[in-house]
C-alpha positions as CSV (number, residue, x, y, z in Angstrom):
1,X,13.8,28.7,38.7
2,X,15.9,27.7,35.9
3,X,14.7,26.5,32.4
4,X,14.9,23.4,31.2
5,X,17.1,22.2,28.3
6,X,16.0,23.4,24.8
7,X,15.3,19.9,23.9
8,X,12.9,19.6,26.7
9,X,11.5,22.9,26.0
10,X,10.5,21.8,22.6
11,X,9.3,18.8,22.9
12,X,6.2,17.9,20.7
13,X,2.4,18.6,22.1
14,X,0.8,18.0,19.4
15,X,1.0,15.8,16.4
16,X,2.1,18.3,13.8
17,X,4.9,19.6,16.0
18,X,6.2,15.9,15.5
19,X,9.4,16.0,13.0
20,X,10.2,12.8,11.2
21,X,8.5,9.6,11.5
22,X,5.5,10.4,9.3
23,X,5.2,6.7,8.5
24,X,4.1,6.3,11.9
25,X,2.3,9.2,13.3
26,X,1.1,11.1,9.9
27,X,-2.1,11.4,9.3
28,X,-4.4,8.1,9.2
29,X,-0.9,5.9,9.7
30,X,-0.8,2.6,12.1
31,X,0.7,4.4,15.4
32,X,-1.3,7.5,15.1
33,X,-4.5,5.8,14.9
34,X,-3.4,3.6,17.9
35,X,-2.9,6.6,20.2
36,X,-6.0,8.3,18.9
37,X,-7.9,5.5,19.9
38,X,-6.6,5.4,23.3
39,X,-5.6,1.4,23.0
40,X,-1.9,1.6,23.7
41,X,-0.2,-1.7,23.5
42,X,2.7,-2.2,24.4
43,X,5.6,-1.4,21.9
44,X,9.2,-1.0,21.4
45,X,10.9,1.8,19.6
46,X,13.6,0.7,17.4
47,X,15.5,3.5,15.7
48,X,19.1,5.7,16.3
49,X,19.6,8.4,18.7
50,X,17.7,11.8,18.7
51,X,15.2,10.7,16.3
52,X,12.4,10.8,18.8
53,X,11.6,7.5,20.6
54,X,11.4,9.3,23.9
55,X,9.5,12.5,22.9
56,X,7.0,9.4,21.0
57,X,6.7,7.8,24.4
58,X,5.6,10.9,26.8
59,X,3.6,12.2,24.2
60,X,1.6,8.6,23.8
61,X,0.9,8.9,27.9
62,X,-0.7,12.7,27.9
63,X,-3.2,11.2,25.5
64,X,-3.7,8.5,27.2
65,X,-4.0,10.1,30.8
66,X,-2.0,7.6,32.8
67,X,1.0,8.1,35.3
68,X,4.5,7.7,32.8
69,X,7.2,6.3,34.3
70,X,10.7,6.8,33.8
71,X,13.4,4.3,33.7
72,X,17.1,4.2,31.5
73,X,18.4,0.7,31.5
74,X,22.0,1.9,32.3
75,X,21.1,2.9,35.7
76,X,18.4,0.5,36.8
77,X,18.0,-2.8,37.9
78,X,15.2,-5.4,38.9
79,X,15.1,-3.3,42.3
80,X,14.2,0.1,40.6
81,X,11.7,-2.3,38.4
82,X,9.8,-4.2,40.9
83,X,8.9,-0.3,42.9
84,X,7.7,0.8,39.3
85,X,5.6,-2.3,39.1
86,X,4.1,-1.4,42.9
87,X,3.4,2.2,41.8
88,X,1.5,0.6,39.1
89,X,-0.8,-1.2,40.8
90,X,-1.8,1.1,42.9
91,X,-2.7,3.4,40.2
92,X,-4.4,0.4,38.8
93,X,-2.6,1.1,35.1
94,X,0.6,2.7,34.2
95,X,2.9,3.5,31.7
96,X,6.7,2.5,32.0
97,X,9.3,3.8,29.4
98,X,12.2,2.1,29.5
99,X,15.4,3.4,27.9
100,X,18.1,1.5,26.3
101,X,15.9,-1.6,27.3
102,X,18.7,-3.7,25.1
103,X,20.8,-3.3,27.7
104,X,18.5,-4.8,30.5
105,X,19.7,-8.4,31.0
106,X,17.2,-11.5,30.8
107,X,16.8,-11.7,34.6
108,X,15.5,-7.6,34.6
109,X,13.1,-8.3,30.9
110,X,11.8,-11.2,33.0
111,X,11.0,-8.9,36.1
112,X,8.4,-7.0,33.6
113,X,6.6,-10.1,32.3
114,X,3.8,-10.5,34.5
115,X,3.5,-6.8,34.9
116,X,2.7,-6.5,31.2
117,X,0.6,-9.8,30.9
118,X,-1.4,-8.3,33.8
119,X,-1.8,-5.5,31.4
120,X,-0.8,-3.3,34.7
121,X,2.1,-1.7,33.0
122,X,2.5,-0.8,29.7
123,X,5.9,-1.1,28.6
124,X,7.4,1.3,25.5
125,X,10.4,0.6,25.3
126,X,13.1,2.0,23.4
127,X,16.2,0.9,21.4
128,X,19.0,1.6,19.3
129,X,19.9,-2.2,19.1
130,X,17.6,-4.6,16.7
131,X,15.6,-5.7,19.3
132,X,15.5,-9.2,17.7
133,X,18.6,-10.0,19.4
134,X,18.5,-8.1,22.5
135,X,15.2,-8.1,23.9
136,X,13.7,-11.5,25.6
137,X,11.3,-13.2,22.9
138,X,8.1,-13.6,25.5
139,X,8.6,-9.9,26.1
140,X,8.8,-9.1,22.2
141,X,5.7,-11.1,21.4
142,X,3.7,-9.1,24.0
143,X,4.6,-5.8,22.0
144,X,4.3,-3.9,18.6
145,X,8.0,-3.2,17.4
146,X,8.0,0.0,15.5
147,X,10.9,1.0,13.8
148,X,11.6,5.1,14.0
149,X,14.1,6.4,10.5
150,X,16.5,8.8,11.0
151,X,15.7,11.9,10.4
152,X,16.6,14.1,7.0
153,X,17.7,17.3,6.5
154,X,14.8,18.7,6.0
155,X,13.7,17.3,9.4
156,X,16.4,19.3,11.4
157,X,16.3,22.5,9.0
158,X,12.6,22.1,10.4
159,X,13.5,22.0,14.0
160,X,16.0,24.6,14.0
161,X,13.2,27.1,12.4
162,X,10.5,25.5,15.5
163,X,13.2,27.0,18.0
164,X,13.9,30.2,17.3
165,X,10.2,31.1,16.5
166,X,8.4,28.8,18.9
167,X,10.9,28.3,22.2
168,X,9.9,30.9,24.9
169,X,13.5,31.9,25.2
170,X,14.8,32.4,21.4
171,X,11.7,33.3,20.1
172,X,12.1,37.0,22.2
173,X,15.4,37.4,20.4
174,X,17.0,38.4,17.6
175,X,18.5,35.2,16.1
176,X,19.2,34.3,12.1
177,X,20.5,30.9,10.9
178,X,22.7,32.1,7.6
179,X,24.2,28.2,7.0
180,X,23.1,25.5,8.8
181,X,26.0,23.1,7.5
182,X,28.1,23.3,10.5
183,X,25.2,22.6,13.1
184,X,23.8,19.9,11.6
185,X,27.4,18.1,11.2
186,X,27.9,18.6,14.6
187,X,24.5,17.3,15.3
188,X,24.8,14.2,13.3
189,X,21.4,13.3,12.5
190,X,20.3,13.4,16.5
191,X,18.0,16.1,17.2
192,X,18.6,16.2,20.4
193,X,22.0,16.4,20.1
194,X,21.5,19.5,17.0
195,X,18.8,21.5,19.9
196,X,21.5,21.4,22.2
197,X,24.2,23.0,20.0
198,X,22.2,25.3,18.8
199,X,21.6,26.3,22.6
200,X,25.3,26.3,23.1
201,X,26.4,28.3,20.2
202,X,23.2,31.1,21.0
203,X,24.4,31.3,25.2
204,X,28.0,31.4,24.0
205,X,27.9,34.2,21.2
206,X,25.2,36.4,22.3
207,X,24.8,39.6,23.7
208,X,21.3,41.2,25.2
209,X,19.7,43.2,22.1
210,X,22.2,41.6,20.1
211,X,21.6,40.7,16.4
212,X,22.7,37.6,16.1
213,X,23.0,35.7,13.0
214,X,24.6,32.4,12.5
215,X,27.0,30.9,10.2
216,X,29.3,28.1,10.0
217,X,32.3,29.6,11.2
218,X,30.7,30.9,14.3
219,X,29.3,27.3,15.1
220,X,32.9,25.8,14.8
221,X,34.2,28.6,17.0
222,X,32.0,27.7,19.5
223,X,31.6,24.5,19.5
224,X,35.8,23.6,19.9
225,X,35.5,25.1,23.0
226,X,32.2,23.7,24.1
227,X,32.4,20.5,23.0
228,X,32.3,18.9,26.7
229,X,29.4,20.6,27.5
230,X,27.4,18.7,24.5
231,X,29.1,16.0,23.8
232,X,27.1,13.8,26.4
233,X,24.6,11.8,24.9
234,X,27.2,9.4,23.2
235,X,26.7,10.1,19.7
236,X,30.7,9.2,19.3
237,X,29.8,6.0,19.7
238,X,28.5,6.0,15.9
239,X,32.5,8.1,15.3
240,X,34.1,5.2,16.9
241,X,32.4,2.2,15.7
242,X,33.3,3.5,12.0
243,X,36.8,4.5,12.6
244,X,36.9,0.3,14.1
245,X,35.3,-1.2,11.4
246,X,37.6,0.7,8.9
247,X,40.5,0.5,10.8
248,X,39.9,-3.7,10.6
249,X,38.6,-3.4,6.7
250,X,41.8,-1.6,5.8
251,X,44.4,-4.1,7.7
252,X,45.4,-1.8,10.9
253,X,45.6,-3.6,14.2
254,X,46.8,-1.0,15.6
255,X,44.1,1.3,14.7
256,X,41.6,-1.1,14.9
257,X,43.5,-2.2,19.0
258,X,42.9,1.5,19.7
259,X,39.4,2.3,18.4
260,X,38.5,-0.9,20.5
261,X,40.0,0.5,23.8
262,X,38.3,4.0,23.5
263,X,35.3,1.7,23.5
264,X,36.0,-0.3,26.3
265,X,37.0,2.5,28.4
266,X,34.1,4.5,26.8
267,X,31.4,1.7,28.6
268,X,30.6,0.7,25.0
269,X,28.3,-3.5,25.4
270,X,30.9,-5.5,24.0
271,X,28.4,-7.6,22.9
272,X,27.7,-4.7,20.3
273,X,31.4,-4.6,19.3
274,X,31.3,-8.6,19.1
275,X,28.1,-8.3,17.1
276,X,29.9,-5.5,14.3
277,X,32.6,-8.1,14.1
278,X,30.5,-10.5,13.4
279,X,29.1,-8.7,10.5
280,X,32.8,-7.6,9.3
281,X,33.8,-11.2,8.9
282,X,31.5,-11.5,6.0
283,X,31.2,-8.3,4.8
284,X,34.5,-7.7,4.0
285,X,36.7,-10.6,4.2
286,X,34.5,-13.4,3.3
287,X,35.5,-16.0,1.4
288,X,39.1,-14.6,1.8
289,X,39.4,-16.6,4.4
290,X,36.3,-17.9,5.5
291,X,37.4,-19.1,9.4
292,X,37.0,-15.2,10.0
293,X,33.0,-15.9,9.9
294,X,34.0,-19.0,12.3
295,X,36.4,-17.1,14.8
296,X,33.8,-13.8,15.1
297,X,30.6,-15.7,15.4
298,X,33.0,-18.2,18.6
299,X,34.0,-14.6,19.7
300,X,30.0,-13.5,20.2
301,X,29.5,-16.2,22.2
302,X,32.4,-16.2,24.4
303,X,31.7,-12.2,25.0
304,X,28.2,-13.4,25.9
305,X,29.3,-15.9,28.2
306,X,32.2,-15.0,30.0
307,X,31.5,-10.8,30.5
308,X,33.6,-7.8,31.2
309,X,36.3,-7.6,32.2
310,X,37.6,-10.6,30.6
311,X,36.1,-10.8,27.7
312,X,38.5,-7.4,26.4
313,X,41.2,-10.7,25.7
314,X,38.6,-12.4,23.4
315,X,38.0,-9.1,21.6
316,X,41.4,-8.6,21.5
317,X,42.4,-11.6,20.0
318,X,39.6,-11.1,17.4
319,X,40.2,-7.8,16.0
320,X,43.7,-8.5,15.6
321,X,42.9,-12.1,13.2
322,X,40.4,-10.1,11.1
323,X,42.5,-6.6,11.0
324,X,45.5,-9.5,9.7
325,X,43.4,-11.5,7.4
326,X,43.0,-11.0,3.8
327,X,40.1,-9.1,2.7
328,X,37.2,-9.4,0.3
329,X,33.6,-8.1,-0.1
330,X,32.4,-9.8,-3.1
331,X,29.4,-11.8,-0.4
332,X,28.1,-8.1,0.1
333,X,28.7,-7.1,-3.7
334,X,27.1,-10.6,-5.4
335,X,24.0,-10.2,-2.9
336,X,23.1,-6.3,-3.5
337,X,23.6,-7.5,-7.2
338,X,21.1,-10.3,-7.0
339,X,18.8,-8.4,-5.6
340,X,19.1,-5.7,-7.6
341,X,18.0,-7.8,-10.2
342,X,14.8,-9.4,-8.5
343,X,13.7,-5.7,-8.2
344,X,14.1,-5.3,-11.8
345,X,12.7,-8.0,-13.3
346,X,10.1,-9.3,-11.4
347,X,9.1,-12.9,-10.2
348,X,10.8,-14.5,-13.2
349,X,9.9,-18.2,-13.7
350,X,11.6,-21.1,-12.5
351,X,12.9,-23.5,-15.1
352,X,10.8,-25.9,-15.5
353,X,13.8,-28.8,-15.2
354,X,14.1,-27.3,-11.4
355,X,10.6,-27.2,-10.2
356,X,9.5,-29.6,-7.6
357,X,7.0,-32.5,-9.0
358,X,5.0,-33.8,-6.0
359,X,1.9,-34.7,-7.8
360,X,1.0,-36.9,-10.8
361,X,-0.4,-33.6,-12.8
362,X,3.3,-31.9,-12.2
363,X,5.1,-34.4,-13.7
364,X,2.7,-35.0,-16.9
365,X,3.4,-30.5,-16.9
366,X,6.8,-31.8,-17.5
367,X,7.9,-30.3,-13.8
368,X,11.2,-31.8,-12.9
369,X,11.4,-33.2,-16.7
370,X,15.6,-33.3,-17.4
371,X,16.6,-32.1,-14.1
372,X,20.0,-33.6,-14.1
373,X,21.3,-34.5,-10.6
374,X,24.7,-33.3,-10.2
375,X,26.2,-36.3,-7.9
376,X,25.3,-38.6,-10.6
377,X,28.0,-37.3,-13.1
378,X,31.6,-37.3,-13.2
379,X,33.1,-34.3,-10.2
380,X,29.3,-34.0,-9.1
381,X,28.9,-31.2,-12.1
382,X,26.5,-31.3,-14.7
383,X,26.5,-28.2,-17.1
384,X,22.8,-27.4,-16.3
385,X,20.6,-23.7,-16.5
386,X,19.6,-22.7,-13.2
387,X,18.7,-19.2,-13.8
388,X,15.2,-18.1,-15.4
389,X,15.4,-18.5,-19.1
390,X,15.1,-14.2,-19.3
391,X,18.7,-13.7,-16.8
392,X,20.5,-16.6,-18.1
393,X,24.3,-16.4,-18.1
394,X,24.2,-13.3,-15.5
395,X,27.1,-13.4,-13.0
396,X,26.5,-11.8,-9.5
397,X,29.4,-13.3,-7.8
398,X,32.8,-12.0,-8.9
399,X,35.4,-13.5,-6.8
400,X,37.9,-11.7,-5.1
401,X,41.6,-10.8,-5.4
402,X,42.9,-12.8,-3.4
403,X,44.7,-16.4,-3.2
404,X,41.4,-18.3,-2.5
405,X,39.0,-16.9,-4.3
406,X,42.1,-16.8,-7.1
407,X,41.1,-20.5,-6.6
408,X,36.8,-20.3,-6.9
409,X,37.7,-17.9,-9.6
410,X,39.3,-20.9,-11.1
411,X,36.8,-23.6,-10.3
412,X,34.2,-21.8,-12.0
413,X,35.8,-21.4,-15.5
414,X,36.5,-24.7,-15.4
415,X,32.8,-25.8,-14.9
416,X,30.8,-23.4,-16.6
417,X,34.1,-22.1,-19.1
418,X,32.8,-18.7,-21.0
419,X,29.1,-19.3,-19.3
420,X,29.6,-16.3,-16.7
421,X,32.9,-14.7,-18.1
422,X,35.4,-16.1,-14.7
């Protein structure tokens, strides 16, 4: 009988061979106390790859003694739900894990519904999408959202030490970990994904009786010619997706035409690729040319109506106007500012002049007293404070270098002059 995977092999029993996700499952913490209890709602487990949303899932149905099913959301459809569902009730309570559940379309989140009012399943569902967007809203009010972090070094130098002394396999041999750079690059963060190079690299460079000890160079000598054997759980999608968003933030078409294809071809959702444009268009380009925003948000709804295939000409189209357009990130620059600022100082007051003066007492407080409204004066400008008396004159927004915001750049000297130094 062969042996399951390492990953499988090592998957958590107990709650302190859990790595990562403390704020959820350490002591006395929300989701710990829930499956402690017994009372398992139904959730959704929001977090990236190899972080443990699966491992969370089977764990949560040992302790709560009911059948677990299975399902991954790339390979099943309202048929493979609706026998689930019947298992269900003939158990009389069950619990369905549903992986990938973002990509499940509206018809197959509607399918579980009545299942989960019924309280006959119990859905955990996991996702590496914001489930906001992707999962049905009656389905999201009828479960707990729990988002899972990744996981830090610390969590993986962890793991790799709970393998070779606790797996039934490594454990019997001889196995040292000199540097652990090389295996957790290759992991990247997915401990799935760093269980099952470590695997590799220990089949692949040992001998029986051996002494094995294991250093960077060893993993990469491995690992180049073992990459197919691994490399199976997508974790290049997180590769490709940067080398597209870079490729468009540093004006490549080409690049950025490429990067797009090894998605397409890859099976990437290209409403995920319409949704990262969509976040590009005003992350770095902006007010550089602000019919980016226009054209990427049109694209996310034409990728949502019309589908693959044809929807590769609308993403197509897209990535070529932003990769072409001029480029700015002063939106993402003035925002982290601002709010760098509200962290600093505190719930400063609101001028007075701006406050809102509803009631008789408000105004006699001089609420509202000498607010000066800007369409009443010559251009619609009045040279007016706005910030809290303690942050006055503090600039967040620095234009761009570019021809338009060359323009805003000189809009706002000429209405607030040396105020905020444009």
């Amino acid at each position: 009988m062969s042996l399951a995977p390492l990953p499988e092999r090592l998957r958590p029993k107990t709650f302190d061979e859990f790595v990562g996700q403390q704020h959820l499952i350490g002591e006395g913490k929300v989701l710990r106390r829930l499956i402690e209890s017994g009372n398992i709602p139904s959730m959704i487990f929001w977090g990236p790859p190899g972080v443990g949303k699966t491992s969370l899932a089977r764990f949560i149905s040992e302790k709560a003694v009911l059948p677990f099913y299975q399902l991954s959301a790339i390979d099943s459809g309202v048929k493979e739900l609706r026998a689930v569902i019947e298992k269900a009730t003939n158990d009389g309570k069950a619990i369905l894990f549903i992986d990938e559940i973002h990509r499940f379309n509206k018809a197959q989140q509607d399918a579980l519904l009545g299942a989960v009012e019924r309280g006959t399943i119990t859905l955990i569902g996991a996702t590496t999408e914001n489930p906001s967007f992707e999962v049905i809203s009656a389905l999201l009010s009828r479960a707990q959202v729990y988002t899972l972090k990744p996981l830090e070094r610390e969590d993986l130098e962890k793991l790799l030490h709970a393998a070779l002394t606790k797996d039934v396999v490594l454990k019997e041999k001889n196995i040292s970990i000199k540097e652990t750079e090389a295996l957790l690059r290759y992991s990247g963060g997915d401990a799935r994904k760093l269980l099952n190079v470590l695997e590799i690299v220990v089949n692949n460079a040992l001998t029986d009786n051996d002494l094995l000890a294991i250093d960077n160079a060893m993993v990469e000598q491995v690992i180049q010619h073992k990459m197919a054997l691994y490399d199976k759980s997508g974790e290049q999608h997180y590769d490709i997706i940067s080398a597209f968003i870079k490729s468009i933030r540093g004006s490549d078409p080409n690049a950025a035409l490429y990067y797009l294809a090894r998605m397409l071809e890859g099976g990437e959702d290209p409403k995920f690729i319409a949704r990262r444009l969509l976040i590009l268009s005003s992350e770095d380009i902006g007010n550089a040319n602000p019919t980016a925003f226009v054209m990427a948000n049109n694209c996310f709804q034409a990728v949502d109506v019309i589908g693959y295939p044809e929807c590769q000409l609308i993403l197509s189209q897209t990535v070529i106007y932003l990769a072409t357009s001029p480029k700015s990130n002063s939106a993402t620059t003035a925002i982290g500012a601002a709010r760098a600022q509200v962290r600093a100082s505190g719930d400063l007051s609101v001028p007075l002049h701006l406050r809102n003066a509803p009631t008789k007492l408000m105004k006699q407080l001089n609420y509202g007293k000498d607010y000066q409204y800007a369409h009443s004066y010559e251009g619609n400008f009045a040279d007016l404070e706005f910030l809290p008396e303690k942050i006055k004159g503090t600039k967040f927004y620095d234009p761009g270098q570019n021809p338009r915001e060359n323009e805003i750049r000189k809009q706002l000297r000429d209405w607030w002059k040396n105020k905020y130094g444009y």
